[in-house]
C-alpha positions in Angstrom: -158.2 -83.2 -127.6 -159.2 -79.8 -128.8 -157.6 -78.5 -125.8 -154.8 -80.4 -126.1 -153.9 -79.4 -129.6 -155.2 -76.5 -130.8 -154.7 -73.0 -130.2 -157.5 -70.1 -128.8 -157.9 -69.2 -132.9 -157.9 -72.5 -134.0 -160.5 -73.6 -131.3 -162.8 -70.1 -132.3 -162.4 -71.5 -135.7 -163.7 -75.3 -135.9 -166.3 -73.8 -133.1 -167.8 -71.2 -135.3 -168.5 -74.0 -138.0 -170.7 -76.4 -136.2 -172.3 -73.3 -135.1 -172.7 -71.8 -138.5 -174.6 -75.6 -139.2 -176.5 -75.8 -136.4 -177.9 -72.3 -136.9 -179.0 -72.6 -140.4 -180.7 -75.6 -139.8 -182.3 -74.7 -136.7 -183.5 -71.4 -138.3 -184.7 -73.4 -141.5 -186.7 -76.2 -138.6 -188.0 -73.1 -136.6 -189.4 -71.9 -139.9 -190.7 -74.8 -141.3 -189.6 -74.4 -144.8 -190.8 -76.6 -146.9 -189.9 -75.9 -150.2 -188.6 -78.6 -152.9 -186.3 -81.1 -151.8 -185.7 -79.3 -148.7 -187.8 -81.4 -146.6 -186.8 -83.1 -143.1 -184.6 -85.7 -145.3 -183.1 -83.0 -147.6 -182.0 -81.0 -144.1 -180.8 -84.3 -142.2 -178.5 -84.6 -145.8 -177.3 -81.0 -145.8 -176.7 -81.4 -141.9 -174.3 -84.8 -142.6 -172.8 -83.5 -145.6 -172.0 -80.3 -143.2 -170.7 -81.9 -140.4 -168.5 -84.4 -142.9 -166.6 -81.0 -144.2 -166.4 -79.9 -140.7 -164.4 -83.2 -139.9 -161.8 -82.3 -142.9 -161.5 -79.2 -140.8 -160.6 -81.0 -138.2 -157.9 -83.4 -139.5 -156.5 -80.5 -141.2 -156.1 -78.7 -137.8 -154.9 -81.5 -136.4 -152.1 -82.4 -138.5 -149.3 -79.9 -138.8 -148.2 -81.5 -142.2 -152.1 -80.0 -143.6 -152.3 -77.4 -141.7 -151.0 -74.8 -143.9 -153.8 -75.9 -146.2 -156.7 -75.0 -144.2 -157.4 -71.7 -145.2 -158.2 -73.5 -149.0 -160.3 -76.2 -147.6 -162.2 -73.3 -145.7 -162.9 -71.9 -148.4 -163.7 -75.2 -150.7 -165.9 -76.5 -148.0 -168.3 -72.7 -147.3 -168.8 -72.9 -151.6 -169.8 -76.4 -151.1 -171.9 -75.9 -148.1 -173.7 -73.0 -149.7 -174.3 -74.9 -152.7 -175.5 -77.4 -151.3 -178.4 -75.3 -149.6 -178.9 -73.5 -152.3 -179.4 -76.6 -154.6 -181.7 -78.5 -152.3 -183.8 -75.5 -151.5 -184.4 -73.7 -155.0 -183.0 -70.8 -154.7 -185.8 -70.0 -151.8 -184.9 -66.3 -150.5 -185.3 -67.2 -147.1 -183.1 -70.1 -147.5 -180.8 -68.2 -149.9 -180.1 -65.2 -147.0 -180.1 -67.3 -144.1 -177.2 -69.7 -145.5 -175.5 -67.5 -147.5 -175.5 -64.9 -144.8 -174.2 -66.8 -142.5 -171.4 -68.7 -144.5 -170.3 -65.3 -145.6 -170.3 -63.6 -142.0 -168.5 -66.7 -140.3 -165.8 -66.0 -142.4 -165.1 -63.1 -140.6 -163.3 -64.5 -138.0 -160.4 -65.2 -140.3 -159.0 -61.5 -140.9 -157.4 -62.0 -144.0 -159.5 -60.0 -146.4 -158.0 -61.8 -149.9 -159.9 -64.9 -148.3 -162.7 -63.3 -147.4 -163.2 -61.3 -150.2 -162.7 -64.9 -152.2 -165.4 -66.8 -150.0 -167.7 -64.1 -150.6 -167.3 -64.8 -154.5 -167.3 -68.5 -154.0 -170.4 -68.3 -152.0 -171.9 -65.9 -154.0 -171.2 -68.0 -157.3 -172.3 -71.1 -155.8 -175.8 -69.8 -154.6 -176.7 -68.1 -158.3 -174.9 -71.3 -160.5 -177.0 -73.9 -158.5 -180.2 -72.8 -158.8 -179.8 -72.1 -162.0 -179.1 -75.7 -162.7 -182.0 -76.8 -161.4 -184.0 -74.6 -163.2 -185.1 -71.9 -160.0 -184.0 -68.6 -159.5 -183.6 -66.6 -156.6 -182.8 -63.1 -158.0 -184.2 -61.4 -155.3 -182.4 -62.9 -152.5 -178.6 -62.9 -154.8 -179.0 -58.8 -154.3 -179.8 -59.2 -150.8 -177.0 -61.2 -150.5 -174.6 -59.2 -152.7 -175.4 -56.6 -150.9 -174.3 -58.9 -147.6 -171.3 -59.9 -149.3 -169.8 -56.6 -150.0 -170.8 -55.3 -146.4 -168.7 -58.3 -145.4 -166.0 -57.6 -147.9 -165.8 -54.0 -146.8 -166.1 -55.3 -142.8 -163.1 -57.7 -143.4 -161.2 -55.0 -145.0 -161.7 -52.5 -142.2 -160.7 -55.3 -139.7 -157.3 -56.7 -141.6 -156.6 -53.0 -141.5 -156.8 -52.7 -137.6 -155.6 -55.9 -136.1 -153.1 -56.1 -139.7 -151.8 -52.5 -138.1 -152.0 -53.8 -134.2 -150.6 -56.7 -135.1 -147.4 -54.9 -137.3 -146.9 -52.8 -133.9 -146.5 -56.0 -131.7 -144.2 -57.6 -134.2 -142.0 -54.3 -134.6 -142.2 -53.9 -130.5 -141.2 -57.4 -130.4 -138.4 -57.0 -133.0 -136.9 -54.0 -130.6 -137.2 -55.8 -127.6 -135.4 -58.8 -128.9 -132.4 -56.1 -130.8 -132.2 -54.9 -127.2 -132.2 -57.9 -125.3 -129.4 -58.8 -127.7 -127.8 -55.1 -127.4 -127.8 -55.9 -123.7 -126.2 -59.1 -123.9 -123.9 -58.2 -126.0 -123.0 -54.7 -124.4 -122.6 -56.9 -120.8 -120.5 -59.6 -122.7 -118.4 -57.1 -124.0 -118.1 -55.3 -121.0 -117.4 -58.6 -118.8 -114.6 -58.9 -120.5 -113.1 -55.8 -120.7 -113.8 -56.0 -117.2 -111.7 -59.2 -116.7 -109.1 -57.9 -118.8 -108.5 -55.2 -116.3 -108.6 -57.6 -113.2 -105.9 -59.9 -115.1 -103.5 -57.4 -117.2 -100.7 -56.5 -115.3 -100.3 -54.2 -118.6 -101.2 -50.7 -117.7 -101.7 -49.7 -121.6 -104.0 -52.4 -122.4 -105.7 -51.2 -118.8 -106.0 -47.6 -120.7 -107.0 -49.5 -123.9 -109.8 -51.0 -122.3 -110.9 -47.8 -120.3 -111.3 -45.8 -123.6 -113.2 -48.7 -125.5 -115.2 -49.0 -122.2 -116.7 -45.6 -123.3 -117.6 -46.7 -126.5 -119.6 -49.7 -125.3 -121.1 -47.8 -122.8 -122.8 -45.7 -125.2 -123.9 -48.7 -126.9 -122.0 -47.6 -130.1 -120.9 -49.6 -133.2 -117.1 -50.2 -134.4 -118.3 -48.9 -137.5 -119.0 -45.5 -135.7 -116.3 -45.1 -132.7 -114.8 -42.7 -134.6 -117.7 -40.3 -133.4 -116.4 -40.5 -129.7 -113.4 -38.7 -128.2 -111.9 -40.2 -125.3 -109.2 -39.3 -122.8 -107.2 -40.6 -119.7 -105.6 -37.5 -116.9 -103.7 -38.6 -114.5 -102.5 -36.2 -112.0 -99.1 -35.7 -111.8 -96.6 -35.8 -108.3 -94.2 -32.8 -109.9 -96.8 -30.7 -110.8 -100.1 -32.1 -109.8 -101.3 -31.3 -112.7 -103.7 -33.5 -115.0 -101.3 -35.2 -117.9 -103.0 -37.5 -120.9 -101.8 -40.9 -120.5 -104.3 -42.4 -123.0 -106.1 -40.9 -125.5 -109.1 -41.4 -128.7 -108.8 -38.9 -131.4 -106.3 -36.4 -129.5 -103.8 -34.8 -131.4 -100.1 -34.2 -130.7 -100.9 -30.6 -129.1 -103.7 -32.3 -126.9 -101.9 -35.3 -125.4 -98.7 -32.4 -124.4 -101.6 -29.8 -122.6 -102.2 -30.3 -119.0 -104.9 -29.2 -116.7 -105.2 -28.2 -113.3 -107.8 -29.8 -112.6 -109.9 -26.6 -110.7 -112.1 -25.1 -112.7 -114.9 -26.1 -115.4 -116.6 -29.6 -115.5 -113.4 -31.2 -114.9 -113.1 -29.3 -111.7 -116.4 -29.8 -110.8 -116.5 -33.5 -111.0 -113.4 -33.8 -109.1 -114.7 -31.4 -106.6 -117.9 -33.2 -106.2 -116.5 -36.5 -107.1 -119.4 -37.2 -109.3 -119.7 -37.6 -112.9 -120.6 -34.4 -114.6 -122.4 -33.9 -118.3 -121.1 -31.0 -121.3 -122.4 -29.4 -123.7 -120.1 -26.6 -125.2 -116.0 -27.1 -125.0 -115.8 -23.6 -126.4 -117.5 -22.0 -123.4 -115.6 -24.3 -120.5 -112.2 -22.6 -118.9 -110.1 -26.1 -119.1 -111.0 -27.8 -122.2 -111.0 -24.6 -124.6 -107.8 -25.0 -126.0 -108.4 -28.6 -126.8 -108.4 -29.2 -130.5 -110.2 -32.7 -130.0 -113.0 -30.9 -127.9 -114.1 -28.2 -130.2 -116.8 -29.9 -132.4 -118.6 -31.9 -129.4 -121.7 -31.4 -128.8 -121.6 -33.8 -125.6 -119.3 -34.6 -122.4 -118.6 -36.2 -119.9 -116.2 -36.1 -117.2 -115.8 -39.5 -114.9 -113.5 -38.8 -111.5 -111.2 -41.8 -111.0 -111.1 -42.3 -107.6 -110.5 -44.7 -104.7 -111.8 -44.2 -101.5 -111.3 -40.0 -100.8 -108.8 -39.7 -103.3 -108.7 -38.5 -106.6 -106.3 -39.5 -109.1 -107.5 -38.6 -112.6 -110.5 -38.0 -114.9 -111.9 -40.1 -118.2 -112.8 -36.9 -120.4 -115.5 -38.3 -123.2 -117.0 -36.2 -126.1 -119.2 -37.0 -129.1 -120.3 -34.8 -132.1 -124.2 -36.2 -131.6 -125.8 -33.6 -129.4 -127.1 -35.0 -125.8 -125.1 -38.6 -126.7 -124.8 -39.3 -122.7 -127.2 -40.0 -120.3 -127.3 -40.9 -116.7 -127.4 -45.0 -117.6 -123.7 -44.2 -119.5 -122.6 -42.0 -116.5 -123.5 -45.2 -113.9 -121.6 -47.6 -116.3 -119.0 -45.9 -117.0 -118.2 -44.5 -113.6 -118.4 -48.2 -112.2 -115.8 -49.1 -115.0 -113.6 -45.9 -113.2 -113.4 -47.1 -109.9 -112.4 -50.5 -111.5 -110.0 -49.2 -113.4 -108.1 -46.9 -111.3 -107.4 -50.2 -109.2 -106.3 -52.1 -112.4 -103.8 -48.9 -112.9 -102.4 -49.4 -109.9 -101.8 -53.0 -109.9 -100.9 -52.6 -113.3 -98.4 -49.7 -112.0 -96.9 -51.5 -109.2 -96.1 -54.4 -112.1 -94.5 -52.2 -113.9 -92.3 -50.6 -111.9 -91.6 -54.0 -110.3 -90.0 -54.5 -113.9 -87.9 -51.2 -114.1 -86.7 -52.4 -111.0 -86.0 -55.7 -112.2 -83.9 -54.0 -115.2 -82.3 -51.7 -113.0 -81.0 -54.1 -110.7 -79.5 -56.0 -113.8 -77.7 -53.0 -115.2 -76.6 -52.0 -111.8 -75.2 -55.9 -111.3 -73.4 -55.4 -114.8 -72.4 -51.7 -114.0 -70.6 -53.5 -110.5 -69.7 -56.7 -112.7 -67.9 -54.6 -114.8 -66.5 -51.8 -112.1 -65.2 -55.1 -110.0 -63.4 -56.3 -113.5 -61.5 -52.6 -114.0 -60.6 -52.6 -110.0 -59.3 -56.3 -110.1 -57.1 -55.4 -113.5 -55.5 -52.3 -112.0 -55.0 -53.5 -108.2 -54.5 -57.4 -107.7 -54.0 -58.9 -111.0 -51.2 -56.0 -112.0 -49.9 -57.1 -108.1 -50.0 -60.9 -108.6 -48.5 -60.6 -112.1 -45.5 -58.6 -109.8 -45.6 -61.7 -107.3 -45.0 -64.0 -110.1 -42.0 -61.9 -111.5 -40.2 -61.5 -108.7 -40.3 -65.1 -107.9 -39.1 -66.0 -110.8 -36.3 -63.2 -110.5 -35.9 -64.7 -107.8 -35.2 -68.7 -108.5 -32.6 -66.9 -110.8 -31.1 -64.5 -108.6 -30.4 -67.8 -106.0 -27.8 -69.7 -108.1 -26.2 -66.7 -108.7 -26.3 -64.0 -105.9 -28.0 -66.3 -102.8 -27.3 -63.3 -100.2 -29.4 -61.0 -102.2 -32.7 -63.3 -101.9 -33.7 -62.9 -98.3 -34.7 -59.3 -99.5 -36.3 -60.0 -102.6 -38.5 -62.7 -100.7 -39.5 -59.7 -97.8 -40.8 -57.4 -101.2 -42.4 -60.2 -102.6 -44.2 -60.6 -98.9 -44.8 -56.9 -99.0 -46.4 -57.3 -102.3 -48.4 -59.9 -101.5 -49.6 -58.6 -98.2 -50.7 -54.7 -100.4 -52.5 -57.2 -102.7 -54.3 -58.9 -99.8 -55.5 -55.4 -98.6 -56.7 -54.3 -102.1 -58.8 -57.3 -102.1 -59.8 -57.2 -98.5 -61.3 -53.8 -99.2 -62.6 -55.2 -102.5 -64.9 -57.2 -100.9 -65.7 -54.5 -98.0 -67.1 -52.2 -100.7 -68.9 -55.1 -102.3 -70.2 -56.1 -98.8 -69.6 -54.1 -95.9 -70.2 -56.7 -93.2 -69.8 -53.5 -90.8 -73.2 -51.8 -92.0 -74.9 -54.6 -91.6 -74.1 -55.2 -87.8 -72.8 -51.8 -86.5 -74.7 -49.6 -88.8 -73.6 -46.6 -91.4 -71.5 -44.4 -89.1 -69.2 -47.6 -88.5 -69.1 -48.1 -91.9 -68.0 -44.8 -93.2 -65.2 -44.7 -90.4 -64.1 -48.0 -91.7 -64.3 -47.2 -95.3 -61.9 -44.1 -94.3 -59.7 -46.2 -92.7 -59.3 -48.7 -95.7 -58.7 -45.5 -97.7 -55.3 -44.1 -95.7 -54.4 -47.7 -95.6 -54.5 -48.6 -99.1 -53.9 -44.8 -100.5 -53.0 -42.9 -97.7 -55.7 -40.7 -98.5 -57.3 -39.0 -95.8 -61.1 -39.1 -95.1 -63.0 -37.3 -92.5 -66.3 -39.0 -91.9 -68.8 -37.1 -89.0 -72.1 -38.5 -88.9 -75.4 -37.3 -87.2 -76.6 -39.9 -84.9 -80.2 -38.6 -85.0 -79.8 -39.3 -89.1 -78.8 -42.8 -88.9 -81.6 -43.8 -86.5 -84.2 -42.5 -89.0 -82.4 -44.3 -92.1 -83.5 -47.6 -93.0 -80.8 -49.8 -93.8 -81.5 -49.7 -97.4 -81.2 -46.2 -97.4 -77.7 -46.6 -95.2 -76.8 -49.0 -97.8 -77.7 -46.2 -101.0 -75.4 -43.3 -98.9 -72.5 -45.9 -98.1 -72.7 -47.2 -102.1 -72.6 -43.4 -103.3 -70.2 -42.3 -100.7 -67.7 -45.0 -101.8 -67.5 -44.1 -105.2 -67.8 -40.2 -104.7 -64.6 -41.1 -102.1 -62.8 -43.2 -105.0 -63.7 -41.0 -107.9 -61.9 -38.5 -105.9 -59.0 -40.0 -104.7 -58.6 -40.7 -108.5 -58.5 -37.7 -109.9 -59.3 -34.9 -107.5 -55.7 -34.9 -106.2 -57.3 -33.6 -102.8 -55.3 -33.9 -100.1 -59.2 -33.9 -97.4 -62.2 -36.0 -97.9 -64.4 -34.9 -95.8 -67.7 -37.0 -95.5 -70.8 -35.2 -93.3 -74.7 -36.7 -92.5 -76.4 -34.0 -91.4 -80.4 -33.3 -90.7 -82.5 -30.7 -91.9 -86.2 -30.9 -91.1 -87.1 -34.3 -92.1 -84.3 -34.6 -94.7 -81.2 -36.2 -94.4 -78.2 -34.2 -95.6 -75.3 -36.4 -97.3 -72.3 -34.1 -98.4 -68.6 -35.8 -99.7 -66.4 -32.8 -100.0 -62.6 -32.3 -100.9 -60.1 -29.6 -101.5 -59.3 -30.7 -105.3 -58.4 -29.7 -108.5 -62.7 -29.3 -109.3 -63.8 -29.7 -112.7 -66.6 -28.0 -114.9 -69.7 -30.1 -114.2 -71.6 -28.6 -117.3 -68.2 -30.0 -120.0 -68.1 -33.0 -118.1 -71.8 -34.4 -118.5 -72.0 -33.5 -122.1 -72.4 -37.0 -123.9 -71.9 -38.8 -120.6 -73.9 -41.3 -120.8 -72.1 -42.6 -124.2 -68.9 -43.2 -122.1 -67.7 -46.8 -121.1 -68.3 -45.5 -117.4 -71.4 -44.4 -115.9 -70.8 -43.5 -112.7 -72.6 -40.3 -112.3 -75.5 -41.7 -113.8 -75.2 -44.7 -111.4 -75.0 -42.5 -108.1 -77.7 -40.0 -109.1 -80.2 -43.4 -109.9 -79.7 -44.8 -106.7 -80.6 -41.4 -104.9 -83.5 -41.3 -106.7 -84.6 -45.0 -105.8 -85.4 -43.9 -102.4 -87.2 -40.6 -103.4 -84.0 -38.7 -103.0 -81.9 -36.2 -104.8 -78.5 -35.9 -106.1 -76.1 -32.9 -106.8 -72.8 -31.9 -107.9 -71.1 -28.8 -107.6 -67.9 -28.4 -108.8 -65.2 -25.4 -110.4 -61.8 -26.0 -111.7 -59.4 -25.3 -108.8 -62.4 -24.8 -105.9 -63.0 -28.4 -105.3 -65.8 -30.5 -105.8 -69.1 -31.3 -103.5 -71.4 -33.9 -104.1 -75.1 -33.6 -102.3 -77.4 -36.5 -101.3 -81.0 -35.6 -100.0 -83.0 -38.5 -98.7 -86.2 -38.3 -96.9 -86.0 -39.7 -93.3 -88.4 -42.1 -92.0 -90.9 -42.3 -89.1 -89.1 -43.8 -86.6 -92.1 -47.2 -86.7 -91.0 -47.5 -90.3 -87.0 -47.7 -90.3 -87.2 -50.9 -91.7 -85.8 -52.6 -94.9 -88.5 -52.1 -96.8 -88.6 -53.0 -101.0 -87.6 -50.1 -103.2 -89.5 -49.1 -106.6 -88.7 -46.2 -109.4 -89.7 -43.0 -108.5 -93.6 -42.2 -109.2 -94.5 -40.0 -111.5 -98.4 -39.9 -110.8 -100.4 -39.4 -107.6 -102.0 -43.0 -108.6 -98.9 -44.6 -108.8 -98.0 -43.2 -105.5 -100.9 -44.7 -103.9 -100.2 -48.4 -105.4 -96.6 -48.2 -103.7 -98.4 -47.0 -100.6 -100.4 -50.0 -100.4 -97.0 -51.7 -100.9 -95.6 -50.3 -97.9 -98.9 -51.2 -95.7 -97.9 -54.7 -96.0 -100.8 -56.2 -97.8 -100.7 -55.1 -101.9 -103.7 -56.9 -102.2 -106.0 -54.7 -100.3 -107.3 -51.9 -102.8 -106.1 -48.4 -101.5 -108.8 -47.0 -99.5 
């Protein structure tokens, strides 16, 4: 039962009682004291009347409901126990130091000195107030024992002091471990679902959000004190492969417009090395100098984001508190890199999947609206005509009949130029030709069309070592800018030549729509462009710039007017019709379409 119930203490403590008992009594038998009413009766009393208070030990430490009360009844049943020997023996010395002693030293094993120090006094009290009652003394013994009670005292003191110190240390130790157990849960919570929230976000800020507060955590550092920690997001750029802020803690408007190169200092070295790389002193490094954010830090860090053998940026962390990172924070936070530069470029790809998404609208409404403006000046203004002349001519047949024959042969004439116009309204809108015969086909057509409907000449000669290394929607980009180059200059060139060339220069294609016209000044004519109803210019140079191209005009009142297209070829393996997305602007975001173009987005670049 003991073992069932009790704990190790409690077990040492009901022990040490019977053993108390049996020791005083066997000491008093081995003796053979003999002194008043302490005879072989008198002990068999004091043994019951011992063992009776040891059993309201024992309930007590068995019930939970008395157990807090134990610690009185201790000491309520040692005064009575020592009273009791001290009554029935007379105050006897022997008896006095042997029970008295005993009581007071058993109480030892209960280190709490308040109750010690009273079951000394109780004890004490109870073997000079006894005696006394029965008319004995036993002043010799009471300064023996005084003398054992205050060695007690002073033993118990000693002792709470120790095991009261040892036992402060466990709980504190205890108290940390728990605060970092729940640090650690909290921190890995926390950093789960930052975690997740780059896995799911399609949203590249919240991806940088989530970067910079993954620093933060990762130094294990409060809300209340983030504003100690300076963070920062480079990406390297495609136009200058330089290091741009994309994302930034604490920058100000100077530090998020500086760049870096990325070669020299920490930032250098961690790219170089492709590990992360620990600060001390901005002032001192070549790169980071000139950064206002920087200055006061007394700590950095510098985490490469890569993927695979690539580099595409840095995380740049700094903290006033002197030697704030450590190699746990550098681990952490350069597994939360590698996980975020994928996030980026998933979050990249989705991103420009919607530019394209809104550029393909306003294109739609730019050709919604062209086709509108084309049908009202060409067949609408021709079919109006038709309906005229017939009418003219229901009129003219009552009263002139010999006159109608002709009339009927302009209406057909009419009819048949409105056919045309829309005939080569739909060829610009869909030119069957380029999709079966290719772009050199559809340029000769397109120039045919042209002297048909204006009788405006256009000279098309294209490379056929060009157009096999054009996909076809690069052949449909050209034939889209060449028509409206062609019509913007049959409009109001005057030019008597179009001349229309595809041409190869390295790995480039060369796209050049020439005439002889009245030219214009390029600089007068693109002021405020964009606020015009027509956007035509903007239109052409967009679509170049779809496919990683470039466009150009050059142009001079009376010299003519020449408008460039440079597009990249292919690799002969990858003239395909592959999906078009905006320009990138970082090497990142230029690895994202890459893994685009290998067929499988999924699949992180490597």
């Amino acid at each position: 039962m003991l073992n069932g119930k009790f704990a190790e203490k409690d077990r040492v403590l009901f022990g040490s009682r019977w053993l108390v008992l049996l020791f005083i009594c066997g000491a008093l038998v081995a003796f053979r004291v003999q002194i008043g009413a302490f005879n072989s009766e008198g002990l068999l009393t004091a043994f019951i009347i011992g063992a009776l208070l040891n059993g309201l030990v024992f309930v007590c430490l068995s019930l939970p409901v008395l157990r807090p009360a134990i610690s009185p009844v201790l000491l309520v049943s040692d005064v009575i126990l020592a009273g009791l020997f001290a009554g029935l023996s007379e105050g006897n010395f022997f008896v006095v130091m042997v029970a008295g002693s005993a009581i007071m030293i058993a109480g030892l094993l209960r280190p709490l000195v308040r109750w010690n120090a009273a079951q000394v006094i109780g004890v004490f009290t109870a073997m000079t107030i006894v005696p006394l009652m029965s008319g004995s003394s036993a002043n010799t013994a009471l300064v023996a024992l005084f003398a054992v009670g205050v060695l007690t005292v002073a033993t118990s003191y000693a002792y709470d002091q120790e095991l009261g110190g040892l036992r402060r240390r466990v709980e504190a130790l205890d108290s940390s471990q728990l605060r970092q157990v729940e640090d650690i849960r909290q921190r890995t919570r926390a950093i789960s679902e930052l975690t997740y929230t780059m896995s799911a976000t399609l949203n590249y800020k919240k991806v940088l959000d989530a970067v910079i507060e993954a620093g933060r955590l990762g130094l294990r550092m409060p809300e209340s004190q983030q504003s100690q920690l300076f963070a920062g997001v480079f990406l390297f750029h495609v136009d200058d492969s330089r290091l741009h802020v994309v994302s930034s803690r604490r920058f100000t408007r100077g530090d998020e417009l500086r760049t870096l190169s990325g070669t020299e200092g920490i930032v250098g070295r961690a790219l170089k090395e492709a590990v992360p790389v620990f600060g001390s002193d901005a002032m001192q490094d070549p790169e980071l100098q000139n950064f206002v954010a920087f200055q006061g830090c007394k700590s950095l860090l510098v985490i490469p984001l890569r993927a695979g053998f690539d580099n595409f940026g840095a995380l740049l962390y700094g903290s006033d508190a002197p030697n704030a990172f450590t190699q746990e924070h550098s681990e952490l936070l350069n597994a939360l890199g590698v996980q975020a530069t994928l996030a980026l470029q998933n979050a990249v790809l989705y991103h420009n999947l919607i530019e394209e998404k809104e550029r393909i609208v306003d294109v739609d409404e730019e050709a919604r609206k062209k086709l509108a403006r084309d049908l009202h000046d060409g067949p609408t203004q021709s079919v109006a005509a038709i309906a005229m002349r017939m009418s003219y001519i229901g009129k003219l047949y009552k009263k002139s009949p010999e006159q109608v024959p002709d009339e009927i042969k302009k209406v057909e004439e009419l009819a048949r130029r409105t056919t045309s116009e829309i005939r080569h309204m739909l060829f610009t809108l869909r030119p069957l030709v380029l999709e079966t015969q290719g772009l050199s086909a559809a340029l000769n057509q397109l120039a045919t069309k042209f002297y048909e409907m204006h009788q405006q000449a256009v000279a098309v000669r294209v490379d056929h070592t060009v157009e096999e290394r054009l996909d076809f929607q690069q052949q449909g980009v050209i034939f889209d800018i060449v028509e409206e180059a062609v019509n913007n200059a049959r409009k109001h060139a005057k030019a008597k030549l179009i001349s229309v060339t595809a041409t190869r220069q390295d790995e480039m294609a060369v796209v050049q729509i020439a005439d002889n016209g009245v030219g214009f000044d390029v600089e007068k004519v693109n002021e405020n462009y964009e606020s015009r109803s027509s956007l035509g210019m903007v239109n052409m140079r967009e679509r170049a710039e779809l496919l990683d191209g470039r466009f150009s005009i050059d142009s001079a009142k009376g010299k003519g007017t020449v408008v460039t297209i440079l597009l990249p070829l292919k690799a002969p393996e990858a003239v395909t019709s592959s999906n078009g997305f905006s320009r990138p602007r970082t090497k990142l975001a230029l690895a994202a379409a890459s893994r685009v173009d290998r067929g499988d987005p999924r699949q992180p670049y490597l």
